[in-house]
C-alpha positions in Angstrom: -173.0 -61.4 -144.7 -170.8 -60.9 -147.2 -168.8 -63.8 -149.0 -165.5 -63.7 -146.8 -167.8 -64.1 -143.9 -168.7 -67.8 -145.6 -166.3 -70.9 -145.9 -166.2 -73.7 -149.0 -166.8 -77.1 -148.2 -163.7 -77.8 -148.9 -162.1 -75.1 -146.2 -165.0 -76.2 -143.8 -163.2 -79.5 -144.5 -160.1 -78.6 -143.5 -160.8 -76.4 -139.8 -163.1 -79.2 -138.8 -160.9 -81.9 -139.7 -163.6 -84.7 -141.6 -164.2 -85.4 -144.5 -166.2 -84.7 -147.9 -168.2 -87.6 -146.9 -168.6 -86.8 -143.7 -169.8 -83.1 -144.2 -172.4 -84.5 -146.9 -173.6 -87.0 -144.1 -173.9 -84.3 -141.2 -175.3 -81.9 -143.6 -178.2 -84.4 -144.2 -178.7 -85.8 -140.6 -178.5 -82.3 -139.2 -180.1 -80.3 -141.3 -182.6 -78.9 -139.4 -179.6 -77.4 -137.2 -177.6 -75.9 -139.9 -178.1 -72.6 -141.6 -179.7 -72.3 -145.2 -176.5 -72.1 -147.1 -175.2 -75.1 -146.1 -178.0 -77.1 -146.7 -178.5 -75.7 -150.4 -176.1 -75.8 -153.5 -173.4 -74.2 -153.4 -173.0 -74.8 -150.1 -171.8 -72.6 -147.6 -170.8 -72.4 -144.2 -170.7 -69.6 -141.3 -168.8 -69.9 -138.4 -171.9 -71.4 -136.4 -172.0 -74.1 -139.1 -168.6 -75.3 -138.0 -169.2 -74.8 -134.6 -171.9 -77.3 -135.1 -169.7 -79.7 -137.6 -167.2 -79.6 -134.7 -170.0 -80.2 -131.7 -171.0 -83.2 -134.0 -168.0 -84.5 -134.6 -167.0 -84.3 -130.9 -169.8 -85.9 -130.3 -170.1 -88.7 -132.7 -166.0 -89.5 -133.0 -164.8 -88.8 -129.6 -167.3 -89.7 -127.4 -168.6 -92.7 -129.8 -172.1 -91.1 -129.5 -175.1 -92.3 -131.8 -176.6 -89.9 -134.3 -180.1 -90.1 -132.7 -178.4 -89.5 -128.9 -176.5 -86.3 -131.0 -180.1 -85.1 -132.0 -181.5 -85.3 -128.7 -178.3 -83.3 -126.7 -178.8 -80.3 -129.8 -182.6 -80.1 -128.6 -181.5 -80.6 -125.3 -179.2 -77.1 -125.6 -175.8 -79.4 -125.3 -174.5 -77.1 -127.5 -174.7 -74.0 -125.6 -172.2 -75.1 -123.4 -169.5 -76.5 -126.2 -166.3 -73.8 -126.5 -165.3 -74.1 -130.0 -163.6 -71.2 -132.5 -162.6 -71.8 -136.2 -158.7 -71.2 -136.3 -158.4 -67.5 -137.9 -158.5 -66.6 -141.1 -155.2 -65.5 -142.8 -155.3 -61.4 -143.4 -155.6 -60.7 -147.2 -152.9 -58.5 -148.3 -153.8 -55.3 -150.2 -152.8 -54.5 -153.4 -150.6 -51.5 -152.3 -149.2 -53.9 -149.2 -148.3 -56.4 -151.6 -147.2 -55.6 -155.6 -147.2 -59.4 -156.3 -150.7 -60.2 -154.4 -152.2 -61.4 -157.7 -149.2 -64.2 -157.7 -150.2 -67.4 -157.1 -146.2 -68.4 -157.4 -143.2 -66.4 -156.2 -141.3 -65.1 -158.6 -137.7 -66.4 -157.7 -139.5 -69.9 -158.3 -141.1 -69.3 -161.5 -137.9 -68.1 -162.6 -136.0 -71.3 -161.0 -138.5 -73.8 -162.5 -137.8 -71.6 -166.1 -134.1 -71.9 -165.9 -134.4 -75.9 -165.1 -136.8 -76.5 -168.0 -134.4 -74.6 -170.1 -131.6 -76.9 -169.2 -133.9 -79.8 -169.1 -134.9 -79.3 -173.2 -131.3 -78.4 -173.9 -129.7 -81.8 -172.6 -132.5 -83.2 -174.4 -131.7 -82.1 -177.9 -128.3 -83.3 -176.7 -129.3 -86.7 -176.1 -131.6 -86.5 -179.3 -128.1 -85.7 -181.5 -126.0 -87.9 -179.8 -128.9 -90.9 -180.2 -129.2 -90.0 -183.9 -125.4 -89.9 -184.4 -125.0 -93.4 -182.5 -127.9 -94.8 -185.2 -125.7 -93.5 -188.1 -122.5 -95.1 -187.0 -124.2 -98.4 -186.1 -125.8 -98.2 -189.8 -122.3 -97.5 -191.0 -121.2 -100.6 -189.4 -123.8 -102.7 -190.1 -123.4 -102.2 -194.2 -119.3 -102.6 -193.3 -120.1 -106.2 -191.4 -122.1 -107.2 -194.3 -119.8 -106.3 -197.1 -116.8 -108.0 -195.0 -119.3 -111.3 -195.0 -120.0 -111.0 -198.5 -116.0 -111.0 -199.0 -115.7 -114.1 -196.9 -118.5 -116.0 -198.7 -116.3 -114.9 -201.9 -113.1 -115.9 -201.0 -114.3 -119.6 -199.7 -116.5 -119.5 -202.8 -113.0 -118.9 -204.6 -110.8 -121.7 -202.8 -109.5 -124.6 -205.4 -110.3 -127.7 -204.7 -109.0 -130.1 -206.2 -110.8 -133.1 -207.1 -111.9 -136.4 -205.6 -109.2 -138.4 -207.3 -106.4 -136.2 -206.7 -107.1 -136.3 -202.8 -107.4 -140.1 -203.2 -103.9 -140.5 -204.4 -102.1 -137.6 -203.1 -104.1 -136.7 -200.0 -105.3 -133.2 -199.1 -108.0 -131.9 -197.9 -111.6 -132.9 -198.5 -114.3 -130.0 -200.7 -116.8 -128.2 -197.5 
């Protein structure tokens, strides 16, 4: 067999519908049944390895059979008369069918996803300028607020008052 003929655990996964768990589970219980590749590591599976996942897993999910009553129908030849065929297998495409075989993304897409990072790292520097402009001009007013306070402090510093005997006789307003 070559290695198209096999499937991953993963794949086997997937057309029986269980999962990892469950394969490593069946794969012990039932080893005797399966072949040697999917007993050893890396596993493998043929197609009578699913077929046998899936007899199982009929067995055991749908007709809420125990393991040991599972063991006993396989000896018993139950399986013989269980109709069961993996979905097929997508055709591979050839090199000369397909120029961009090798892709693992279309083209148009990679493209797209380029053209929206672009734009995405260009509205970014914007933002980044714009940020660092809005910190200089709220430095700017910062130092402007404090030399406006410092001109307050001065000019109340400044006010005459006059003194405590003045106000006594001629009124006025008191020192704060």
């Amino acid at each position: 067999m070559t290695t198209e003929d096999y499937y991953l655990p993963s794949q086997a996964q997937a057309v029986c519908n269980i999962s990892a768990s469950t394969l490593r589970n069946y794969t012990r219980d039932f080893a005797r049944w399966f072949t040697t590749e999917a007993t050893t590591v890396p596993r493998k599976f043929t197609v009578d390895d699913l077929r046998l996942i899936a007899f199982i897993r009929h067995r055991t999910q749908e007709k809420q059979e125990r393991i040991d009553a599972v063991q006993a129908a396989l000896d018993a030849g139950a399986m013989d008369a269980f109709e069961w065929q993996p979905p097929q297998r997508p055709q591979q495409p050839t090199a000369a069918q397909d120029s961009e075989a090798g892709v693992l993304v279309p083209l148009e897409s990679l493209r797209l996803h380029q053209a929206l990072l672009a734009e995405s790292q260009r509205r970014e520097e914007q933002a980044s300028s714009e940020a660092s402009e809005l910190r200089a001009r709220i430095e700017a007013l910062q130092n402007e607020l404090g030399r406006a306070q410092g001109e307050l402090a001065a000019v109340k510093a400044g006010r005459y008052h006059a003194p405590r005997w003045w106000r006594a006789l001629f009124g006025g307003r008191s020192a704060e």
